[in-house]
DODO-519841 format. One line per field, with one value per residue (C-alpha): residue in one letter; residue number from 1; x, y, z. Coordinates in pm, 1 decimal. Layout:
! residues N
type = (a,...)
seq = (NUM,...)
east = (X,...)
north = (Y,...)
up = (Z,...)
//
This chain:
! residues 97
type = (x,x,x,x,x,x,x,x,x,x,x,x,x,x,x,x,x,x,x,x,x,x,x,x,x,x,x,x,x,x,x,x,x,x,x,x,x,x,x,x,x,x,x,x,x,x,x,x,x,x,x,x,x,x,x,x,x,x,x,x,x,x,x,x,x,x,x,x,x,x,x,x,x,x,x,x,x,x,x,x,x,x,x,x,x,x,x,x,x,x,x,x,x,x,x,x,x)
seq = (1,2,3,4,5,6,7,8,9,10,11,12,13,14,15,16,17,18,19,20,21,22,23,24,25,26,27,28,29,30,31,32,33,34,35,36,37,38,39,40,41,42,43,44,45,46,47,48,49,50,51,52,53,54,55,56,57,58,59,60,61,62,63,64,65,66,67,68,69,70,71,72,73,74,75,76,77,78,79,80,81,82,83,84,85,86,87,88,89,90,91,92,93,94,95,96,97)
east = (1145.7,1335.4,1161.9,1383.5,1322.1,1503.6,1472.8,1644.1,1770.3,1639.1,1758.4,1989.3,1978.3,1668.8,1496.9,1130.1,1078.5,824.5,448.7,530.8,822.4,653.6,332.4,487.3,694.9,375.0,621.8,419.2,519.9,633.0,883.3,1262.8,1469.6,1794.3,2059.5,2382.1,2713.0,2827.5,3097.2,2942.4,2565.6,2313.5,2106.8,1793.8,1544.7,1276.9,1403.6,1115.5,1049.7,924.4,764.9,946.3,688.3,813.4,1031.9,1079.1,1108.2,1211.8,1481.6,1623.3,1628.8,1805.7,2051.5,2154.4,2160.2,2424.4,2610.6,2917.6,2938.6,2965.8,3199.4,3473.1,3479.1,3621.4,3752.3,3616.5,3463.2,3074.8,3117.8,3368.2,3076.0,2846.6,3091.9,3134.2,2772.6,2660.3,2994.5,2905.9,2498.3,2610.5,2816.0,2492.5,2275.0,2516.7,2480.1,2129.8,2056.1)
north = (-3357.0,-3264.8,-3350.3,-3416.5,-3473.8,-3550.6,-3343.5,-3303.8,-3032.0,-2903.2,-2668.5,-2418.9,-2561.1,-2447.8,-2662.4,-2677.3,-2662.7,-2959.3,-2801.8,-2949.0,-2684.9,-2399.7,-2466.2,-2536.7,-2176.2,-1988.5,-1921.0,-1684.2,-1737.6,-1350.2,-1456.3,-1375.0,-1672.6,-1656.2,-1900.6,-1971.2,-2229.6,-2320.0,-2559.3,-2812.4,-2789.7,-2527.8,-2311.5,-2168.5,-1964.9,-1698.4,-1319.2,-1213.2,-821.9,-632.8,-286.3,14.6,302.9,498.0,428.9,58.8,-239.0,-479.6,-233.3,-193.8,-565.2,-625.5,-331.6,-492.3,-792.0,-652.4,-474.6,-725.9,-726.7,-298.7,-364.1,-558.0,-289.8,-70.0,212.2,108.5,358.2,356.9,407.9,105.2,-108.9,66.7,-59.7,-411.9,-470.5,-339.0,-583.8,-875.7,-795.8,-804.8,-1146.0,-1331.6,-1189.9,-1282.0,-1646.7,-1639.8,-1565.1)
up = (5034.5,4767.4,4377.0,4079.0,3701.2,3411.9,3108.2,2775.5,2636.5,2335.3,2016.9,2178.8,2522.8,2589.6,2833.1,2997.4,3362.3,3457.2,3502.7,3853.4,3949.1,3754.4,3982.2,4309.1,4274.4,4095.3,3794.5,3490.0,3157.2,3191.1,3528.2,3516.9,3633.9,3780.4,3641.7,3796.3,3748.2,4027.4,3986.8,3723.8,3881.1,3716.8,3985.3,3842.7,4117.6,4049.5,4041.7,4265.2,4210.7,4478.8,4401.5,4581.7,4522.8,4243.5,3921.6,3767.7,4035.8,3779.9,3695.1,4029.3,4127.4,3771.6,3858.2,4195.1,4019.9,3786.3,4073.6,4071.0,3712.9,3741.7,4082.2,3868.7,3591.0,3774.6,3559.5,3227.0,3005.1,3004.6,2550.3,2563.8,2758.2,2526.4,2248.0,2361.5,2391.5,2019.6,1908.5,2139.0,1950.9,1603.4,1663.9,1804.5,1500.1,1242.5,1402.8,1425.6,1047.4)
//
């Protein structure tokens, strides 16, 4: 059966997932979540992090997650990513303050 709400977006888009959802998928306050567009529908699922012995699992998952991202880069500079993020930083904090 499949459950739908209506909620409003608030300040920024930020929305709240009903207590309903966040129970029924045993989502912490601390959870990543997954959002995709696809088409005009949003897609939002846990990013469940499995532990892999050694090192960071959370870091792993999120590197595979960016693996497409990295794929369709090809040849780009790792300073001019570097670059692009610090710019891409400074823009969103000059909006925020």
């Amino acid at each position: 059966m499949q459950k739908r709400r209506i909620v409003r977006q608030l300040r920024h888009g930020q929305m709240t997932i009903p207590k309903e959802f966040r129970e029924a998928l045993r989502l912490d306050p601390s959870d990543l979540l997954s959002v995709s567009l696809r088409g005009d529908r949003l897609e939002i699922e846990p990013v469940r992090v499995a532990s892999r012995g050694t090192g960071s699992p959370w870091a792993a998952r999120l590197y595979e997650l960016f693996a497409p991202a990295r794929e369709s880069l090809g040849a780009v500079r790792s300073e001019d990513i570097d670059q692009a993020i610090d710019d891409a930083v400074r823009e969103v904090r000059r909006g925020v303050r």
